[in-house]
Phi, psi and omega in degrees: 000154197254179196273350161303307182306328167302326205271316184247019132312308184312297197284344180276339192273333166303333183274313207288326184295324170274339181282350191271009167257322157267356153303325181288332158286290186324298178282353188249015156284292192290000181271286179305324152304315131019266214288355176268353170284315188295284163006257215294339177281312189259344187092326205310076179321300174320326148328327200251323174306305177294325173311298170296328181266017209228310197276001165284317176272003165292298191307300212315289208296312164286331185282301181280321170285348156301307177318323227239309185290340155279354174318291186315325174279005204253299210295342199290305168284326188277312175255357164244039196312286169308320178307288193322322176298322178308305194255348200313300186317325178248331155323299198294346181282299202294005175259006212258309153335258166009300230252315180261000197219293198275343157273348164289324162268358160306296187251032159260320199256351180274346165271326164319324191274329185263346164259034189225007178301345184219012166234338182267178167265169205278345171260335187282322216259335155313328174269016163281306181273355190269328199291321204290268169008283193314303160307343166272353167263025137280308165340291175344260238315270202320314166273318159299347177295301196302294176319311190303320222287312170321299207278341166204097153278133178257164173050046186194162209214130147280129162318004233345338190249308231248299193101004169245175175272129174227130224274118163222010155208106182319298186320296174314315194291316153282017176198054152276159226287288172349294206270332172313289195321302184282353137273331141344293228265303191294341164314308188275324155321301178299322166344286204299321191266341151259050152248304200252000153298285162345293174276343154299337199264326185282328178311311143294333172275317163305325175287339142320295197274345216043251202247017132002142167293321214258330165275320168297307151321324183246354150282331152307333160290319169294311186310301202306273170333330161327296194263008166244010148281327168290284198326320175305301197296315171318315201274354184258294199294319162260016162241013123337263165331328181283327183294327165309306202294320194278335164291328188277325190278001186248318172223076180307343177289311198302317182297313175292330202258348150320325185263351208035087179234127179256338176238169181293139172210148192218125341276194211223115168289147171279123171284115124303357157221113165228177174185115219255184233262175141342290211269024168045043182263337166198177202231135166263331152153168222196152167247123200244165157223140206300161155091323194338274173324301185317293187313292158328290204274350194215344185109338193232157153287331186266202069219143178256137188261154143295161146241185178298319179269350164261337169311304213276333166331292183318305184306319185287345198242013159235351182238004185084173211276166173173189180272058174313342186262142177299185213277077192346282209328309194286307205280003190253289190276345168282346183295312209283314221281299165346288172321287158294317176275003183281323186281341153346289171308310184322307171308319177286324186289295145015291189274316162314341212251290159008271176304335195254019190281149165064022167076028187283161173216120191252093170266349163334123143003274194322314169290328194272346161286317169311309184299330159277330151322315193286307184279349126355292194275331193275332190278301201299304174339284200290353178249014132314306173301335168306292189297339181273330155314320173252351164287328211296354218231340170264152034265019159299120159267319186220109163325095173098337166233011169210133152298127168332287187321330178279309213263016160284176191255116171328338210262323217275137187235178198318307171321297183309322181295303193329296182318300171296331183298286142359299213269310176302301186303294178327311192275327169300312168321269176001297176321290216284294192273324176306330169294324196282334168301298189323290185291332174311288203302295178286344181280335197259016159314332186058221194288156171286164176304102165349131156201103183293147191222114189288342193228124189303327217265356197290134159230159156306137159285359183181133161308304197288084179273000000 
């Protein structure tokens, strides 16, 4: 394998391995605030019981995606030098952000919520975990504004001497449709997968505890995570779509070979199967259902799709000749996979709410393995989506104006990848089960010890209870 293949073996298994942490910091932020606002408003101990035991597996969960995402800025210089020379004037800003505002009130006010339960006052010291919240959808924005920019760069000039991009409207560049749309969508994605965290992990302890006081507690946890996974999944199916529409007009190759649609067609079938040559060069048979896809890519049912062979027509005579199309196989099924386990969860949540209507209580085996299945389908969804995003988009490292293949670094040669690829992949294992250890472990501690609490100002003195 050459130092590209390598190079971007490396960077998809470091990304999808870091993304599978951060929906999950994002939404279980703004959730543990949830149930210490719920506390602090009603009195209510229970309440103060989930705060802890849901914000222990908050730290866990956070603690391993810092760790596993610097990893990810280290390879920018080491295997991608040239991309880095290209874009640095405008890539480094909105991560230059990222990096001095939003992780920085992240893990100031996150150290604050955990040393500060018996030293702030009870609105001071809440607003310590709302600010943490806040800063991780700041985070987002400053980093998908950088992704969005790869997938349409806006606001910026080649140097004509130099060969680089150089920045000339910040505002396009954070706040164009391509990065609105796309935090929207990956936002309600993080939602949806700790809302089916929640509910599996309560889900599973009601199958534990049974008829318990500690169950009637953690079934107030199961509704909850419910309704902020259905409510999540509606917001993933409509600001999808908009992001489908907004895709198709901007990199219409990624829409075809989502669908593996090879010729232009008005109107355009959605394939609910197909299934094509090896090498994603045609299609053999598929089961379609008609207009569908008109509707996905445009908005409309009569709405006209590209196909794959007028795309690349378009491409040789605009960008000169070459292989304009991603890889057919992945982006035609991670798009599916995307979909389907995301409505999985969605789904699961649904059927919970159904079964838990009218004070029923369903502890039987059978539900908290769908409800534990379900945070399984939600983490996997979004890191598909991930993969149908950035395959969807080669041979582009920066749409229309740099090629994968150009932005490896000349200097770094195949060992040398090797080695680190190996070296990384070893340390991520590692990672990977110590994490998996952890969260068993603190999820099956169950609830913190009862503590009625007579005084606002009474606090735990420490999460590791």
């Amino acid at each position: 394998m050459t130092s590209l293949d390598l190079a971007r073996w490396q960077f998809g298994i470091t990304t999808v391995y870091h993304f599978l942490f951060v929906p999950l910091t994002i939404g279980m932020a703004w959730i543990v605030a949830g149930f210490q606002t719920a506390w602090v408003r009603t009195g209510d101990p229970s309440y103060r019981r989930l705060t802890l035991y849901f914000g222990r597996m908050f730290l866990i969960i956070f603690a391993l995606g810092v760790v596993t995402g610097i990893v990810q800025e280290f390879q920018f210089g080491m295997n991608w030098s040239e991309y880095s020379r290209f874009v640095g004037d405008i890539f480094g800003a909105p991560l230059a952000f990222e990096g001095l505002l939003a992780f920085f009130l992240e893990s100031t006010f996150l150290g604050l919520w955990i040393f500060g339960w018996d030293r702030l006052g009870p609105r001071l010291h809440l607003a310590t975990i709302w600010l943490v919240a806040v800063g991780s959808l700041i985070s987002s924005f400053f980093i998908l504004a950088a992704n969005a920019w790869m997938q349409h760069p806006v606001g910026f000039v080649v140097d004509p001497a130099g060969g680089r991009a150089r920045l000339t409207d910040i505002g396009a560049v954070l706040f164009q449709s391509t990065t609105l749309v796309a935090v929207l969508h990956t936002v309600s994605a993080a939602f949806l997968a700790a809302g089916a965290f929640v509910v599996g992990i309560s889900a599973w302890q009601l199958w534990r505890r049974g008829h318990t006081e500690d169950a009637a507690v953690f079934r107030r946890a199961t509704r909850a995570g419910m309704w902020v996974t259905v409510v999540a999944g509606i917001a993933v199916a409509v600001s999808g779509h908009t992001q489908g529409v907004i895709m198709t007009q901007q990199q219409p190759m990624k829409m075809a070979a989502a669908e593996a649609l090879y010729r232009t067609e008005q109107p355009a079938p959605f394939s609910v199967i197909t299934i094509g040559t090896l090498d994603g060069s045609r299609e053999i048979w598929s089961i379609k259902v008609p207009g569908l896809l008109s509707f996905l890519a445009t908005g409309s049912f009569d709405g006209r799709v590209e196909g794959i062979y007028d795309l690349e027509q378009r491409y040789d005579a605009q960008f000169g000749p070459g292989d304009y199309r991603p890889v057919i196989p992945v982006t035609y099924w991670s798009y599916r996979l995307m979909i389907g386990l995301g409505a999985f969860a969605a789904l699961v949540a649904a059927i919970g709410l159904w079964a838990l209507r009218g004070g029923r209580f369903p502890g039987g085996p059978g539900f908290h393995r769908w409800a534990v299945a379900g945070i399984v389908a939600s983490l996997l969804g979004s890191s598909f989506g991930w993969i149908f995003t950035e395959m969807g988009r080669q041979p582009w490292i920066v749409w229309g104006q740099m090629r994968t293949a150009v932005g490896v670094s000349p200097s770094v040669g195949p060992g040398t990848v090797l080695t680190s690829l190996i070296a990384f992949t070893l340390l991520y294992g590692a990672l990977g089960v110590l994490g998996v250890l952890l969260l068993r472990r603190s999820a099956a501690a169950g609830l913190p010890p009862q503590q009625q609490r007579t005084d606002q100002r009474e606090r735990p003195t420490t999460l590791a209870y």
